[in-house]
C-alpha positions in Angstrom: 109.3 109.1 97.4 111.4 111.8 95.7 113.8 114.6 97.5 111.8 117.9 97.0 114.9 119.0 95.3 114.4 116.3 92.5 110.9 117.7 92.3 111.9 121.1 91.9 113.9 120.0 88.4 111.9 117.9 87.0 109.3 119.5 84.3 105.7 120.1 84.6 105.0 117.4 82.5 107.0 114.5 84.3 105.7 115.4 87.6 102.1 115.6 86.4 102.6 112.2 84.8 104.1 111.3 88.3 100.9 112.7 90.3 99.0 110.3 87.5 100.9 107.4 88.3 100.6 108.1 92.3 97.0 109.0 92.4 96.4 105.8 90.3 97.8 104.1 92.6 96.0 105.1 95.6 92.8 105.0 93.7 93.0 101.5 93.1 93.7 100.3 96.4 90.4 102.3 97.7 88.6 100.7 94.7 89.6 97.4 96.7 89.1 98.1 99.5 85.6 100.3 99.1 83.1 98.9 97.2 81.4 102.5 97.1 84.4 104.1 95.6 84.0 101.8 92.7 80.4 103.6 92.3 81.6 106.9 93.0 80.5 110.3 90.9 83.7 112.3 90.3 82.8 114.6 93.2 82.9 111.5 95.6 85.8 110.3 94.2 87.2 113.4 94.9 86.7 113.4 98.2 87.7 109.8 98.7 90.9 110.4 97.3 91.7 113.2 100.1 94.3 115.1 98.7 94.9 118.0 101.1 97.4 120.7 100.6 99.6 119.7 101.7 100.0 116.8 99.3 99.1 119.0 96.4 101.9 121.4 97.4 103.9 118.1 96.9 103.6 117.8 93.7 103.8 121.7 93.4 101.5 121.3 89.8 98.9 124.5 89.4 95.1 123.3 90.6 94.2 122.8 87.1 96.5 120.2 86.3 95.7 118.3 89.6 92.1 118.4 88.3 93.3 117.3 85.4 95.0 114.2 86.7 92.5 113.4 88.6 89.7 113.5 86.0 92.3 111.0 84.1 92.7 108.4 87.2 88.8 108.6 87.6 88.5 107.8 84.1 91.2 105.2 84.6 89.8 103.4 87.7 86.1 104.6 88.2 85.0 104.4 84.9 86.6 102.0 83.5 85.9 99.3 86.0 82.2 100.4 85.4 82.1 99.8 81.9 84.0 96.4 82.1 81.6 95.7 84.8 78.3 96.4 82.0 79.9 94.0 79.7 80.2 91.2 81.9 
């Protein structure tokens, strides 16, 4: 993981692609391990994912744009894996 003081100077828009990367992360080794998470609504998901303050402050992006990622990575991981699993 990053210094905080790299954090600090990178832009808004690296470290929200960042939080996108790390959260996708994560969520895909739940969806491996959880076969619930894989069937999650977003507010679930949400919840699954447990991101607390103090991994938010982190990151240091506004709420909206954690929402934002997260809508992406559910999108990504949750969604996704439930369409490919409808066309199988």
């Amino acid at each position: 993981m990053a210094p905080l003081q790299s954090w600090d100077q990178m832009n808004p828009r690296t470290v929200y692609e960042k939080a996108v990367q790390d959260f996708t992360e994560t969520a895909r080794r739940l969806a491996r391990l959880n076969q619930h998470f894989r069937q999650a609504s977003f507010a679930e998901f949400e919840m699954l994912m447990a991101l607390d303050d103090e991994v938010l402050k982190r990151y240091g992006l506004p709420k909206s744009m954690v929402k934002q990622a997260l809508i992406k990575v559910y999108e990504t991981v949750v969604l996704d894996q439930q369409r490919n699993r409808d066309h199988s």
